[in-house]
N, C-alpha and C positions, 0 to 999 in steps of 0.2 A: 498230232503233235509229237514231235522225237522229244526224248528224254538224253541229255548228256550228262555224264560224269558232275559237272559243273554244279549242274541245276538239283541232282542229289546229293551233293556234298551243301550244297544254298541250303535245301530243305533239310538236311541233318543238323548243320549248324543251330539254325531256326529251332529244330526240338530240341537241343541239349544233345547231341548224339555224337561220340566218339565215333567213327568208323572207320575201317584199314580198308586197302586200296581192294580188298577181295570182298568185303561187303558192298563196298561202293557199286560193282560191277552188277554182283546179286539185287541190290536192290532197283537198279537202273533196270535190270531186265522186266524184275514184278514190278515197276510202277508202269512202262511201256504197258505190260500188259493191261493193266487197270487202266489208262489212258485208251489204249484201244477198245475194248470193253464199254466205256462211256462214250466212244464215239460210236458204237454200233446201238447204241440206247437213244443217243441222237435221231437217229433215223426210225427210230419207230413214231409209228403213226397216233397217237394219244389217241385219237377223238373215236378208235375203232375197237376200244380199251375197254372193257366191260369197267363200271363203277364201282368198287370196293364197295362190300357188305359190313358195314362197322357193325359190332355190339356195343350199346352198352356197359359201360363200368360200373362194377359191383363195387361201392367202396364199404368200409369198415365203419363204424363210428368211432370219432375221434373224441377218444377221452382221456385224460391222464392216468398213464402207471407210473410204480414205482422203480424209479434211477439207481443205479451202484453208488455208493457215496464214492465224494474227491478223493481221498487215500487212496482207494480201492484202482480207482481208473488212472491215478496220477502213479501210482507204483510197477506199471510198466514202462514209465515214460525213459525214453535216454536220456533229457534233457527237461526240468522243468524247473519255476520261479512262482513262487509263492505256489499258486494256483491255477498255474496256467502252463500248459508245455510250450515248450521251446523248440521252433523251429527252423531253417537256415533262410536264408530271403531268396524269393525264387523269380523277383522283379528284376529285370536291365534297364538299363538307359541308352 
């Protein structure tokens, strides 16, 4: 699958992404790449694929420590109300 200009400035838009017409070019190049890359992952043959050796997770015991009081974590905020920081809305429609 080719990568055009089009379809990277699509996927920039998509994340939130400024980009000038020399970024555009650079990243059209690394994503071909990555696209080729998973096409050559395609063709490998799974079933000839030795089976991963998981371990085991060691967890921790989960118990309560002691928190930084609200003051303390609210006084680096840029923005905050009552007790809560403030943040910009990061939803579209």
């Amino acid at each position: 699958m080719a990568i055009d200009l089009k379809t990277v400035a699509h996927i920039a838009e998509l994340s939130e992404l400024e980009l000038n017409n020399k970024e555009l070019m650079k990243f059209k190049g690394e994503l071909s790449k990555i696209i080729g890359y998973i096409n050559k992952l395609r063709k490998l043959r799974p079933s000839k694929l030795e089976e991963p050796k998981l371990t085991p997770l060691r967890l921790r015991e989960d118990k309560p420590e002691k928190t930084l009081p609200k003051e303390v974590v609210l006084s680096n905020a840029p923005k905050k109300e009552r007790d809560y920081f403030v943040v910009p809305k990061v939803i579209k429609k």
